[in-house]
C-alpha positions in Angstrom: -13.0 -3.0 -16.0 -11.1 -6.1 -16.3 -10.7 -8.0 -13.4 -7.0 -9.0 -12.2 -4.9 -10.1 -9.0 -4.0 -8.1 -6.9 -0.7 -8.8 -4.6 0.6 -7.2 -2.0 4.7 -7.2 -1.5 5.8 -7.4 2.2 7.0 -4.0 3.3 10.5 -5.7 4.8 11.6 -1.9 5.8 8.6 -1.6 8.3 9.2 -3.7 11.0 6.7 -6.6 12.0 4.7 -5.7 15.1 4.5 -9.3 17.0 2.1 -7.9 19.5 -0.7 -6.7 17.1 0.4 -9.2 14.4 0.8 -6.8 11.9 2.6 -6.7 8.8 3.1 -4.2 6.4 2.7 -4.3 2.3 2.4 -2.3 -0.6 -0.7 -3.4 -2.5 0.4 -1.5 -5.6 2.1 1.3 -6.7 0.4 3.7 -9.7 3.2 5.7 -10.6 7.1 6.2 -9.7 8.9 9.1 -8.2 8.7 11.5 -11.0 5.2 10.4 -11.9 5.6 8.0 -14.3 2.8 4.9 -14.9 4.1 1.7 -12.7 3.4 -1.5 -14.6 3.4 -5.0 -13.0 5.4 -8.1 -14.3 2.1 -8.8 -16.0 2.3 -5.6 -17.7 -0.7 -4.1 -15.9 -0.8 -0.4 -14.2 -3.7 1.0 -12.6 -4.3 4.6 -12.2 -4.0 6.5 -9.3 -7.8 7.1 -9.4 -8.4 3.5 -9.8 -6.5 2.9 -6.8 -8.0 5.1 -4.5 -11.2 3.5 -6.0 -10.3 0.3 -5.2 -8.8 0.9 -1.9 -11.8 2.2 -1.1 -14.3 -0.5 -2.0 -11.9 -3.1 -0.7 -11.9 -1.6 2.7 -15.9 -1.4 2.5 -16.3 -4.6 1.4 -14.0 -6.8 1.8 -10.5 -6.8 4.2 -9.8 -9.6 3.6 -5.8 -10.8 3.2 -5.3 -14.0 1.5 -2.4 -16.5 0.9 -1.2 -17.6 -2.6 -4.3 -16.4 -4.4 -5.9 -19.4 -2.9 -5.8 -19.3 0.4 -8.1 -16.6 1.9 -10.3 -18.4 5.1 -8.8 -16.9 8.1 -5.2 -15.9 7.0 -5.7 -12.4 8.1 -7.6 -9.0 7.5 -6.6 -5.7 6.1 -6.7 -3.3 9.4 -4.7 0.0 8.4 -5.1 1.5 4.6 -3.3 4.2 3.0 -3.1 5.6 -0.2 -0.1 7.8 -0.9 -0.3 10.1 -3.7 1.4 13.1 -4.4 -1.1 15.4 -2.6 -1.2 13.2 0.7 2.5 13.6 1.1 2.3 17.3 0.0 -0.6 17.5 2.9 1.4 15.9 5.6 4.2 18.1 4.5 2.3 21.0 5.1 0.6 19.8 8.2 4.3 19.0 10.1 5.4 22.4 8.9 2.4 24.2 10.8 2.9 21.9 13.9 6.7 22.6 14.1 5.8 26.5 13.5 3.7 26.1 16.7 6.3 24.4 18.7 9.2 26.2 17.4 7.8 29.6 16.4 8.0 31.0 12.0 11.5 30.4 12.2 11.1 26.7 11.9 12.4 25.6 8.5 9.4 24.2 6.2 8.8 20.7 6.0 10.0 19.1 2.5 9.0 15.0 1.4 10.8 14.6 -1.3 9.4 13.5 -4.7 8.0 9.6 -3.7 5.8 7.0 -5.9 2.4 6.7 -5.5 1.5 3.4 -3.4 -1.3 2.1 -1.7 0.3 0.6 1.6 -2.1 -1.3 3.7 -1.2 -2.9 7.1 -2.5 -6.5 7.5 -3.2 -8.0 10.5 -2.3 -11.8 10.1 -4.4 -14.1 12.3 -3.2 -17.4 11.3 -0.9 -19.1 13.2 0.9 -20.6 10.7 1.3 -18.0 8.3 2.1 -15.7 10.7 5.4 -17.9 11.6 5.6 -18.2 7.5 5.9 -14.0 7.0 8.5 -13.9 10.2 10.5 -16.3 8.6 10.2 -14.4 5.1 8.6 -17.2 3.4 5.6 -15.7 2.2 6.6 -12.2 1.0 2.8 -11.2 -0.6 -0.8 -11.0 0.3 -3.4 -11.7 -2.0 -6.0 -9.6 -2.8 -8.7 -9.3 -5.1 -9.0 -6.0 -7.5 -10.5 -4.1 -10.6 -9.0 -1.7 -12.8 -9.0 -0.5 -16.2 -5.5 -2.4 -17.5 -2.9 -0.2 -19.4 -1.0 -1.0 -22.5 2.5 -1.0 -21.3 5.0 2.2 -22.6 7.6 0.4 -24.7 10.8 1.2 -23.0 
């Protein structure tokens, strides 16, 4: 395992929720929409094992949302975690299809996600003052976090 930074892109798309503080990012994504390997601007990729690996460790032990790789003392803490792979969405699909066939009897069409990347999205509440003013204002568009992962050689393009 060779150790790397991890960090988080602000989620812009999901709004900010100013009464719980909480703002959304994407830690990582594994693969794109039709399942191909993701790789960084450092040319790392982790696999979708790996993530679900680390965003389970990280949520056991750690939580903790940092600033600029260097900043990590009460800037905030990682609150929500998801991992979205392939079978989650396929899952959910499935699960809103059943729920609308109980409201709306079989004739409710089936519920389809279409084909989405594999991310791990994690919802940090930020409990600094100041950096909370700093991801309203957009100036601080990641979270750091710390992370593990086997690192990929990157597919020549």
């Amino acid at each position: 395992m060779a150790a790397f930074k991890v960090t988080g892109r602000f989620c812009k798309e999901i709004p900010l929720n100013d009464e719980r503080r909480l703002a959304w990012y994407i830690v990582t994504v594994t693969e794109d929409a039709d399942g191909e390997a993701v790789f960084d601007h450092e040319g790392h990729s982790v696999t979708t094992d790996d993530m679900l690996g680390m965003a389970v460790r990280y949520m056991k032990e750690s939580r903790v949302a940092g600033y600029r790789h260097k900043e990590f003392a009460g800037v905030g803490q990682c609150v929500i975690s998801a991992p979205l792979t392939p079978e989650i969405y396929a899952g959910l699909a499935a699960h809103a299809t059943q729920m609308a066939k109980e409201k709306h009897g079989d004739a409710a069409p089936a519920v389809v996600i279409p084909p989405m990347p594999t991310v791990w999205l994690a919802g940090i509440e930020i409990a600094s003052d100041v950096r909370w003013a700093d991801y309203k204002a957009g100036r601080a568009p990641m979270i750091s976090m710390g992370g593990n992962a086997d690192a990929l050689e990157p597919v020549p393009s």
